[in-house]
N, C-alpha and C positions, 0 to 999 in steps of 0.2 A: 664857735660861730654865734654872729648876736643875729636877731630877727633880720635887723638888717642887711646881712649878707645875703638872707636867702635865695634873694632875687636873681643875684651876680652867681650863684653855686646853679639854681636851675638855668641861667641861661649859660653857663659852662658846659652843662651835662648834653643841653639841646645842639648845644654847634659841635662837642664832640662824635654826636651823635651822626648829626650830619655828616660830618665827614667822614667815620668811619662807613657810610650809606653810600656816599659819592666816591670812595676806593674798593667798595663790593658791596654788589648791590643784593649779594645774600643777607648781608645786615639790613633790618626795616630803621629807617629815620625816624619812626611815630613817637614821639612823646608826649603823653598826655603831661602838660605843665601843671595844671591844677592838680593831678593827684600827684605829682611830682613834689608840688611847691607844699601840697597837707604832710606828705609824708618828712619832709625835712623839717616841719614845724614842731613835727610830734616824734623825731624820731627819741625813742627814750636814749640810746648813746651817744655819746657828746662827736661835733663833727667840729675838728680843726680845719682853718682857713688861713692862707697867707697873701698878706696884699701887700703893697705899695702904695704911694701916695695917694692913684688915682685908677688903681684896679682891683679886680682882684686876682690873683698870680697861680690860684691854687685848692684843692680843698682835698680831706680826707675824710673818711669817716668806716666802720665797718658793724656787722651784725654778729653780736657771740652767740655760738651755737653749741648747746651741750650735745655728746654723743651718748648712745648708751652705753659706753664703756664708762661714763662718766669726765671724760674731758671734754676739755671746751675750745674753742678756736673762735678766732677771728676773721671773718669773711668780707671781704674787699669786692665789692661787684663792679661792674664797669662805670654805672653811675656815680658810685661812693668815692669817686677819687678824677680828680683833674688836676693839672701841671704845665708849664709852661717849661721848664726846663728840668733836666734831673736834680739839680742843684735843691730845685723847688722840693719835690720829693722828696728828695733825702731827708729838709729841715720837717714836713709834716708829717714824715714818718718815724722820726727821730721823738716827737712830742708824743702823735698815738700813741707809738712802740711801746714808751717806756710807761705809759699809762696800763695799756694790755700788761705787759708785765708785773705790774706793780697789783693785779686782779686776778693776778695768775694764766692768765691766756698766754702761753707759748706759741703757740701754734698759730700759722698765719697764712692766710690764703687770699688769694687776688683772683680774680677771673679780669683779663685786660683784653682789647680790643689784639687779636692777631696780627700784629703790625712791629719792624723793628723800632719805629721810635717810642712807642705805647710799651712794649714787653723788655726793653732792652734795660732801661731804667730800674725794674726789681730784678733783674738779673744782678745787674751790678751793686743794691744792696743785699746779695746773699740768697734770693729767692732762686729755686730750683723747678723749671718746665715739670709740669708732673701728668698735664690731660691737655690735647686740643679737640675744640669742639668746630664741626664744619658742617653745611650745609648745602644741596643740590638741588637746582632750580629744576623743576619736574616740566616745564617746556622745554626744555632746553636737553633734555633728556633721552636718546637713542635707547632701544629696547636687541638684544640679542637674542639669536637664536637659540629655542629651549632645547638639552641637549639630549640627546637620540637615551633610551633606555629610564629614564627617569619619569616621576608621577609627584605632582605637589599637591597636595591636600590640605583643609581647612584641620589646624589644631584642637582637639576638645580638653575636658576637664580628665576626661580618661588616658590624655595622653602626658597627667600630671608627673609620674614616673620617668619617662623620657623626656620630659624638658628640664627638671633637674641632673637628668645623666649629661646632659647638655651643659645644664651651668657649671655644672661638677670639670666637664672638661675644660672650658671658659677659666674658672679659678684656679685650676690646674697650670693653664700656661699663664696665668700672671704673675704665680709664684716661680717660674723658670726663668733663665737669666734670658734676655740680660734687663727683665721687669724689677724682677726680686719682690715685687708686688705681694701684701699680704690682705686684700679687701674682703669686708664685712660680707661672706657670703649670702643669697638668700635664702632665706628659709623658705621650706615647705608653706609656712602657711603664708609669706609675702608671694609667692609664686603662685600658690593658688587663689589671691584675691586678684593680681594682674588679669591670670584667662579667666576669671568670673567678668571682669568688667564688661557690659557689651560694646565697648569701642575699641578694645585690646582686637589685634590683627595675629592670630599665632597662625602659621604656616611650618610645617613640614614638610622634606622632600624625603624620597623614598627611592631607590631603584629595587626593583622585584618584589616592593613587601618590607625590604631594610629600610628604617631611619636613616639617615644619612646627613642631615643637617635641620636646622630649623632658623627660626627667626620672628621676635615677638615686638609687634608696632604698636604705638598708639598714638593718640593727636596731641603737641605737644600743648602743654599749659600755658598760658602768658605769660612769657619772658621777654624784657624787655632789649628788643634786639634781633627779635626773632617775628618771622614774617604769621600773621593770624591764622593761615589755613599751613600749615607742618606738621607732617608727619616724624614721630620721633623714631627711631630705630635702635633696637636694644637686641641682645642677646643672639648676634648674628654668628651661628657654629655650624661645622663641618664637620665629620669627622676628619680625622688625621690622614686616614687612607685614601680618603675619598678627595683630598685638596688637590687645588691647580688641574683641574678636570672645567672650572665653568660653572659649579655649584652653585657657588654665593654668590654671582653674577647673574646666573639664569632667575633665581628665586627671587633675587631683590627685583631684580627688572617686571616678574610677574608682579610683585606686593605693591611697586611703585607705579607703574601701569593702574592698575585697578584704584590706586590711589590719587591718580591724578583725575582719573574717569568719575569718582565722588566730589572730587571737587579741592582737594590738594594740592596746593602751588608750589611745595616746598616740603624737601626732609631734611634731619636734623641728627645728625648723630656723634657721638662723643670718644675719644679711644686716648688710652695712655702713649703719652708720648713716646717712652720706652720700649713700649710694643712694638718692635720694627714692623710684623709683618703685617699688623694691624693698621699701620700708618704707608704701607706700601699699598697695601689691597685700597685704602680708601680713595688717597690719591690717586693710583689707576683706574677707578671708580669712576672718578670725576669729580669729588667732594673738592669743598672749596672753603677753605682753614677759615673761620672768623673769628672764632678767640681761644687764647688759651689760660690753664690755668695752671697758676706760680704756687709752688708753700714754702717757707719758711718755719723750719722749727730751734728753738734759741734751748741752747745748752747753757745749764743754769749751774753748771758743773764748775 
């Protein structure tokens, strides 16, 4: 990309933008163009572009991210990449690719607008659905009835032992099929800096005294895509015995209620694709898909 694309890559990202805003309206349209147009200026990894005579057809670019495993990936945001046809795709991911490669980054990730012409494209070079992330408009929102026996209470720091028996369950079912899922648990002390924060929302349900589920909020950070006042939703468990009872229906409805009463137009939350019953509960919820996210890993075998 020379200086002078940049103009034609930010007004790519603005009208994709748009449109993905005008087919659901959980995406926010907002792009700030100037911190848009600094960040392409300065971005330190190099962004391919594909044009024609008299446009420009296309652009890619991604951010490498070390893990503390020590590997690194390439991360593809919704911005980082526009296309006019797969065709297009193919050829600037065919240039990045073999650059990423050539630096040793295997690993390759997309987060794309939820749509089949946006997602269908890194499906068919080899990318594999691995998370969607969705979003519910808190007007628009019905509250149910709380259900008869039950007590939800505000989470403390003392209740740090039972919110990792909680996560413990959480990582439990994502290593069971059909997830097969193996993610970086958190640790005691990442769990206990979330309930230190004071804008983290941890809620407990209880019938008679038991635990029985929990569920830990916070306001999401600026993402671009994502409407300014959103609540994010993390760590929403049940026990096993206690599911398909109205639990994680009644407790979010309270969290979200109260959250829209602060001033909350919107939640946010994230679930592996693989996860059926995660992806059934949300949708019956009412969550509303707006993107998802692809990985690719290239066997150098």
């Amino acid at each position: 990309m020379r200086a002078s694309d940049v103009p034609d890559v930010v007004d790519a990202v603005v009208r994709d933008q748009r449109i993905a805003n005008e087919a659901n309206h959980c995406i926010d349209a907002r792009v700030d163009r100037d911190t848009l147009t600094d960040s392409f200026r300065r971005r330190p990894t190099p962004t391919w572009v594909a044009r024609d005579t008299t446009r420009l057809r296309g652009h890619l670019t991604a951010a490498t991210l070390t893990r503390p495993s020590g590997h690194v990936s390439a991360w593809i945001s919704p911005d980082a990449v526009s296309f006019d046809d797969p065709a297009t795709l193919g050829a600037l991911y065919a240039a990045a690719g073999a650059e990423w490669l050539a630096g040793g980054v295997d690993d390759h990730q997309a987060w794309v607008y939820d749509r089949p012409d946006a997602r269908e494209p890194w499906v068919e070079l080899g990318f594999a659905l691995r998370f969607r992330r969705g979003s519910l408009d808190l007007s628009m929102h019905d509250v149910a009835d709380w259900p008869p026996d039950y007590d939800l209470r505000r989470g403390t720091l003392g209740d740090l032992d039972l919110s990792m028996h909680f996560n413990r369950l959480l990582d439990d079912e994502e290593h069971a099929g059909p997830t097969f899922a193996r993610p970086e648990p958190l640790s005691r002390e990442e769990t206990e800096e979330t309930l230190e924060e004071p804008e983290t929302i941890f809620v407990v349900v209880e019938q008679h005294g038991t635990p029985v589920a929990q569920c830990i909020a916070f306001p999401l950070l600026p993402v671009r895509g994502a409407h300014p006042r959103t609540l994010h939703l993390s760590a929403v468990v049940v026990e096993p015995s206690y599911r398909g009872r109205g639990v994680a229906t009644a407790m979010l409805d309270r969290i979200l209620a109260e959250a829209r009463q602060s001033g909350f137009e919107f939640a946010d939350v994230t679930w592996r694709t693989a996860n059926l019953g995660a992806a059934a509960f949300w949708s019956a919820y009412g969550v509303t898909p707006t993107y998802v996210r692809l990985q690719r890993r290239i066997d150098r075998d």
